[in-house]
C-alpha positions as CSV (number, residue, x, y, z in Angstrom):
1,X,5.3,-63.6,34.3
2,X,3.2,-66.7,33.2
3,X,1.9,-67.1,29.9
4,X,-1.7,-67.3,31.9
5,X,-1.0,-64.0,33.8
6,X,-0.3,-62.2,30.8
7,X,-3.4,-63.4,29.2
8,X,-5.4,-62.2,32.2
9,X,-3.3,-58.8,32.2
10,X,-4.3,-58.9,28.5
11,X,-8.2,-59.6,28.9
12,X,-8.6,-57.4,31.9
13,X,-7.0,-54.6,30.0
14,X,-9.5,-55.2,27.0
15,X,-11.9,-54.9,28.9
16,X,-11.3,-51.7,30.9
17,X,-10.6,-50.0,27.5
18,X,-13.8,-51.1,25.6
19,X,-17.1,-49.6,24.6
20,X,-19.0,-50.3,27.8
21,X,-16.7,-48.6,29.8
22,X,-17.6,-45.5,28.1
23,X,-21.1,-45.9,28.2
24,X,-21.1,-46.4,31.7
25,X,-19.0,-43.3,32.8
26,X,-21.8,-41.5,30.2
27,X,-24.5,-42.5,32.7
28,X,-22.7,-41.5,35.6
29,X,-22.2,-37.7,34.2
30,X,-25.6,-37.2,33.5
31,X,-26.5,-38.2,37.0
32,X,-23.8,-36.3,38.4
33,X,-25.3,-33.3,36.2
34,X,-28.7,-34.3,37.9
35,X,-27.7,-34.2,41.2
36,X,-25.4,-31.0,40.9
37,X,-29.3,-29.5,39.7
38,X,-31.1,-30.9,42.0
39,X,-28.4,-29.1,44.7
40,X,-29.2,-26.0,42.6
41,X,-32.5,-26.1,43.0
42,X,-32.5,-26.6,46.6
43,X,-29.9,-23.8,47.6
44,X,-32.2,-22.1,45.5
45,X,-35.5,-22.6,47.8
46,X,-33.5,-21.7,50.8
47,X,-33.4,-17.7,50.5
48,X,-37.1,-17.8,49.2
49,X,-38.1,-19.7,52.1
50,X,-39.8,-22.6,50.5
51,X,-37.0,-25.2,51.9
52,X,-35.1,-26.4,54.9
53,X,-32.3,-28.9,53.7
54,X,-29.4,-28.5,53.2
55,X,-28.3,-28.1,50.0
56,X,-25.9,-31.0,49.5
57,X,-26.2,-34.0,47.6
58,X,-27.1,-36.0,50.6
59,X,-30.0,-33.7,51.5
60,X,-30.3,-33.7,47.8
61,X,-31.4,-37.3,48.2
62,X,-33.4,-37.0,51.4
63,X,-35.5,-34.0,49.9
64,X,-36.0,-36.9,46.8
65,X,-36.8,-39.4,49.4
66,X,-39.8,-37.4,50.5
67,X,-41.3,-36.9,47.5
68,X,-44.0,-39.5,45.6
69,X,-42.3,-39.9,42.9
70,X,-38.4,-39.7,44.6
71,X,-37.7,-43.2,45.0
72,X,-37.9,-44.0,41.3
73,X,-35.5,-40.9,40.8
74,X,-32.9,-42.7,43.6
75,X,-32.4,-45.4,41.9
76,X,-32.4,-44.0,38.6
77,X,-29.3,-41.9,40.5
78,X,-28.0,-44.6,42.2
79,X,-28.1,-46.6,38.7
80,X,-25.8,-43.6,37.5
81,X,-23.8,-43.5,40.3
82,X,-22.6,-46.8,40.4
83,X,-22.4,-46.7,37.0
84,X,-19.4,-43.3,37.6
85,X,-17.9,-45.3,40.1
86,X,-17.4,-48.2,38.2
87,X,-15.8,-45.7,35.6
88,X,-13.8,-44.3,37.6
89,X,-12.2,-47.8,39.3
90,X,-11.7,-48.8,36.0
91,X,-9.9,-45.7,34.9
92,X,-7.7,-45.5,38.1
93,X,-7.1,-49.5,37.7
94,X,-6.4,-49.7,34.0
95,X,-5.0,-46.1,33.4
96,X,-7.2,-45.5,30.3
97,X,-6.2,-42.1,30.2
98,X,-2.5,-43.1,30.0
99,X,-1.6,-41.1,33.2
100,X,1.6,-43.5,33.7
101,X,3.5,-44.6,36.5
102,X,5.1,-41.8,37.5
103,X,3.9,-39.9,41.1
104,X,1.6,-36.9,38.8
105,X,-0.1,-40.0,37.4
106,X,-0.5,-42.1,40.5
107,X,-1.4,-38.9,42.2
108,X,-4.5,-38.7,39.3
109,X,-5.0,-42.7,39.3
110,X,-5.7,-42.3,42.6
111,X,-7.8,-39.4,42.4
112,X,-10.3,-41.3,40.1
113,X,-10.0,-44.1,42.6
114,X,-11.2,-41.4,45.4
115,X,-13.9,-40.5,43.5
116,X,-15.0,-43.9,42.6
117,X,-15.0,-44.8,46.3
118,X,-17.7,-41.7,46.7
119,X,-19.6,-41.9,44.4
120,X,-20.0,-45.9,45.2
121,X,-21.0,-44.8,48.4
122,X,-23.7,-42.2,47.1
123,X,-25.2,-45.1,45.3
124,X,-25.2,-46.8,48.3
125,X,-27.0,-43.9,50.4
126,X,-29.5,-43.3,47.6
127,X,-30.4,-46.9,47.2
128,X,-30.7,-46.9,51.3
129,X,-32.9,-44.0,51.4
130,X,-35.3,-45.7,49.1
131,X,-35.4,-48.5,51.3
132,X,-35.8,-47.0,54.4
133,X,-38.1,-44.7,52.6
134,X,-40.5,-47.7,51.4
135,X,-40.0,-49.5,54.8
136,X,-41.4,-46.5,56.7
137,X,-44.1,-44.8,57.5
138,X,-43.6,-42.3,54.9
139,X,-41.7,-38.7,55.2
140,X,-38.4,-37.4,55.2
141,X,-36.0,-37.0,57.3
142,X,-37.4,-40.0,60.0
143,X,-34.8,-41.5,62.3
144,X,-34.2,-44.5,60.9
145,X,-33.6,-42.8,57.6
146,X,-30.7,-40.7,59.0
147,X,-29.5,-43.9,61.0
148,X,-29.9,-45.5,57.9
149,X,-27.7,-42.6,56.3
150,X,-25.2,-42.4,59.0
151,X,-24.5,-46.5,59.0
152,X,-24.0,-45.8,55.0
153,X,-21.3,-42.9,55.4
């Protein structure tokens, strides 16, 4: 390997295993937390009758989407999101948690990967639904926001 490859391999590992890092999979736990509630409270509404959705994390976001104050909650989640997924690339990428080389830790590598993947793509709904929420006429669950939703997933 070139002296200038090994200085990249260097540089990129520094970076993967520094402060930031941390802080960023931080961010992306707490909105993880705060979406896991917000599913909580929703299956919670469902038996008492005072809710519809589904209680996922995509109707999650839709039920959000309807609200007044929900877009500035979506991209306070999709800021989080991205900031797990990120977190989780890095981890898979770098192996910050020293899972090795062997198939258990590819299998786990590639597990944080998976997850960085989905959680990319729940920023990427949540950030949609904001804009398809502010491009229309108001209201949840509209048809362009679910064809918004469906062309994200």
């Amino acid at each position: 390997m070139s002296t200038a490859a090994q200085q990249i391999r260097q540089t990129g590992r520094a970076v993967g295993h520094g402060d930031w890092v941390e802080r960023a999979g931080r961010i992306g736990l707490v909105a993880k937390g705060v979406s896991y509630a917000l599913i909580g409270v929703l299956a919670i509404q469902i038996p008492l009758g005072q809710g519809g959705q589904a209680a996922d994390r995509q109707g999650a976001l839709r039920q959000l989407a309807s609200e007044s104050w929900g877009p500035a909650v979506l991209i306070a989640l999709a800021v989080g999101f991205a900031c797990y997924a990120v977190w989780r690339v890095i981890e898979a990428v770098v192996d910050r948690q020293h899972e090795g080389r062997d198939a258990k830790g590819l299998a786990k590598r590639a597990r944080s990967l998976g997850l960085g993947v989905l959680y990319a793509a729940s920023a990427v709904l949540a950030l949609a639904l904001v804009r398809s929420g502010s491009s229309g006429a108001g209201g949840g669950g509209t048809g362009d926001e679910k064809q918004e939703t469906a062309r994200v997933l």
